[in-house]
MIZAVEX-874511 format. One record per atom (N, C-alpha, C): x, y, z. Coordinates in steps of 0.1 Angstrom, whole numbers, plus 5000, padded with zeros to 4 digits. Layout:
<zazas>
XYZ/...
</zazas>
This chain:
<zazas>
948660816601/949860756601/950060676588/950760696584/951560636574/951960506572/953060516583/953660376588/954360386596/954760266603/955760266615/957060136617/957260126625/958460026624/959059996638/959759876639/960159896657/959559736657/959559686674/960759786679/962159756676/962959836682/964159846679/965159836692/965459736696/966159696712/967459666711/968059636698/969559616694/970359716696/971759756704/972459896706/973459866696/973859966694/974859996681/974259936665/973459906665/972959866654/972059946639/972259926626/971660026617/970459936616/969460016617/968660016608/967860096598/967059966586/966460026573/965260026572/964460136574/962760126567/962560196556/961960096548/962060186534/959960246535/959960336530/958660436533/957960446517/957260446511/957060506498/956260616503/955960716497/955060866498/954260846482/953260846483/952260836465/951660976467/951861066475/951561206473/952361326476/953161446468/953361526475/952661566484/953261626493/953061756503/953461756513/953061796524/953561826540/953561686545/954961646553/954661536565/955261536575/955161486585/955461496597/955861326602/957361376601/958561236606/958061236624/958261126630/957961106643/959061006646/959861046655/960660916662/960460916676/959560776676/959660756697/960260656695/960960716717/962060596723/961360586737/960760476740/960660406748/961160416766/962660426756/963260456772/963660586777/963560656761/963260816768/964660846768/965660786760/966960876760/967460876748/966760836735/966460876718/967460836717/968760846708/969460726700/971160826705/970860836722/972160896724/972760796737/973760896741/974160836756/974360726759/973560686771/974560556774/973960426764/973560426754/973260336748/974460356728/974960486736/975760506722/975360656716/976060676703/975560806697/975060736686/973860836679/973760786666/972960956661/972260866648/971260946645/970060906637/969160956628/968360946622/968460976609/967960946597/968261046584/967160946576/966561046569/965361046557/966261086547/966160996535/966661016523/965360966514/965561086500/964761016488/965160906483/964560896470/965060766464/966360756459/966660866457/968360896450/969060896463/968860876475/969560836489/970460996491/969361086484/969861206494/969461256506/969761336515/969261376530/968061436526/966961416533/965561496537/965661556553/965961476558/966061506571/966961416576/967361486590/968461426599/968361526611/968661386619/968361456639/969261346645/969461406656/970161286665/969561266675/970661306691/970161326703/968661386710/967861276710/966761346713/965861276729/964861306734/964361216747/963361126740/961861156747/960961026746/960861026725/960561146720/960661166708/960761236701/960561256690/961161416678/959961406668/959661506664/958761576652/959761626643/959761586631/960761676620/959261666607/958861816606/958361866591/959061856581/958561816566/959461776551/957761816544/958561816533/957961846523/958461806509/957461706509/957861626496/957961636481/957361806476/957761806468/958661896464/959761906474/960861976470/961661886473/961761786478/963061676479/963661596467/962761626455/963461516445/964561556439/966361496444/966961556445/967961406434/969161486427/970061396423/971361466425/972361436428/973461426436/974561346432/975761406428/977061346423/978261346437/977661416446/979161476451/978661496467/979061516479/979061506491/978161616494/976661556495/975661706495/975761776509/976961726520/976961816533/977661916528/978361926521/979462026515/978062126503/977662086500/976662156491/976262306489/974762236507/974462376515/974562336532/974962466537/974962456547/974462546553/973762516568/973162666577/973762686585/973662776594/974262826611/974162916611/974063016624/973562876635/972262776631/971762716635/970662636635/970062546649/969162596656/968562686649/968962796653/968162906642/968363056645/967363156650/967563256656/966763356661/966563466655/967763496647/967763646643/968663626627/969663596623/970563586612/970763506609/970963386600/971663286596/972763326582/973463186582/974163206570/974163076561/973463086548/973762996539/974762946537/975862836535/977162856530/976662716518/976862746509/977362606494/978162646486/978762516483/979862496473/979362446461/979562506450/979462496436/980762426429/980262296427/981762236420/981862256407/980862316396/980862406383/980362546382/980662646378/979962756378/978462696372/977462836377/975862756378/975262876381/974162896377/972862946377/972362936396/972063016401/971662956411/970563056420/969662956425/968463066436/968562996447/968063066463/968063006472/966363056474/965962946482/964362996486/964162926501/963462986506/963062956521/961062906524/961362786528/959862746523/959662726538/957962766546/956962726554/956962556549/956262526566/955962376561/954662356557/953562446552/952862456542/953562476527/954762506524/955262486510/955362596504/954562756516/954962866509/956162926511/956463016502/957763076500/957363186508/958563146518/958663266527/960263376522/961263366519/962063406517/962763376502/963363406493/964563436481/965663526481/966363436474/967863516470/967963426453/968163566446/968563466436/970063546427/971063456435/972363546431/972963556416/971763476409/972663476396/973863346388/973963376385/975263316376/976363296386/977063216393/978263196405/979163156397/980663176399/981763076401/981262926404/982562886402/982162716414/983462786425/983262716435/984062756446/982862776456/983162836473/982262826479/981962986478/980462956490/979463126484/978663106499/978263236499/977363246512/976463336507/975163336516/973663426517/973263466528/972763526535/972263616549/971063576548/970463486556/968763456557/968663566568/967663626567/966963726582/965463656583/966163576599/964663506603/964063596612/964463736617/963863826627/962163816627/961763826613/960263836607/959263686607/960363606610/960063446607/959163446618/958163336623/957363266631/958163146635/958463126652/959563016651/958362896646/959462796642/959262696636/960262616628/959762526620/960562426611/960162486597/961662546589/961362546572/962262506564/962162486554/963262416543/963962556532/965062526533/965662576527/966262486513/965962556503/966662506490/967062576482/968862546480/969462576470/968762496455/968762586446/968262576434/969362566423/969662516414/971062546404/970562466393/970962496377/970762426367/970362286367/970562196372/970462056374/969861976386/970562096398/970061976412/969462126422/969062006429/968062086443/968662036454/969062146461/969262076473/968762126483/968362086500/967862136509/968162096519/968262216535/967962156543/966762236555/966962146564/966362206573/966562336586/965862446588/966362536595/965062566607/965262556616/964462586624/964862766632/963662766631/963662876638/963462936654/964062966660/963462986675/963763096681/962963206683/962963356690/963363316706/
</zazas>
């Protein structure tokens, strides 16, 4: 363990832990709830979210029970960001069994790769479409071959990285 934080008994309330990581590679996010109904229902909706230092998304979950496991990998997160990175990249379904669809928006025309990473950090899947418009764009991931699980997906483009998370489940 890394570190921890808590407890946390205040409803509707934000809270901030700030984490440092001094090493790439694989980690494993953990949120336990106590009362076993995770940051939903009758205590409200909320969620969770892991951001680097540039306060981009690494991860994000909400509705869960006693607790959640979310896999990252830290050295594809270092990310910089001008513009509303939910609009970026997107997945769906998620998770997936058989097909998904990439969807991002390119707000300059751009250079761009998409890659599908194990939470060992190997590359399991690419697409590298080339030179885009700006405007929005889609990709066909085929997880049929996948092992279910948790992988990261990252758009790649001249300047920034962006990623998210796709689980997989047969």
């Amino acid at each position: 363990m890394i570190d921890s934080g808590g407890p946390y008994s205040d409803p509707n309330m934000v809270h901030r832990d700030t984490i440092e990581l001094s090493t790439e590679g694989c980690y494993i996010f953990t949120i336990y709830d106590a009362g076993g109904n995770g940051i939903c229902c009758t205590n409200g909706n909320g969620l969770y979210l892991l951001q680097d230092d540039q306060e981009t998304e690494v991860v994000m979950g909400g509705p869960f029970g006693y607790y959640e496991k979310t896999e990252f990998n830290a050295n594809i997160v270092s990310v910089h960001t001008q513009f509303d990175q939910t609009r970026a990249l997107q997945v769906f379904p998620n998770p997936v069994s058989t097909f998904a669809t990439a969807s991002f928006h390119l707000v300059n025309p751009d250079n761009v790769s998409l890659t599908l990473y194990n939470t060992f950090g190997q590359k399991v899947w690419s697409q590298q479409p080339g030179y885009l418009e700006a405007g929005d764009h889609h990709a066909e991931i085929d997880a049929g071959n996948l092992a279910n699980g948790v992988y990261i997906l990252q758009l790649t483009t001249e300047n920034k990285i962006y990623t998210r998370k796709i689980t997989v489940n047969h």
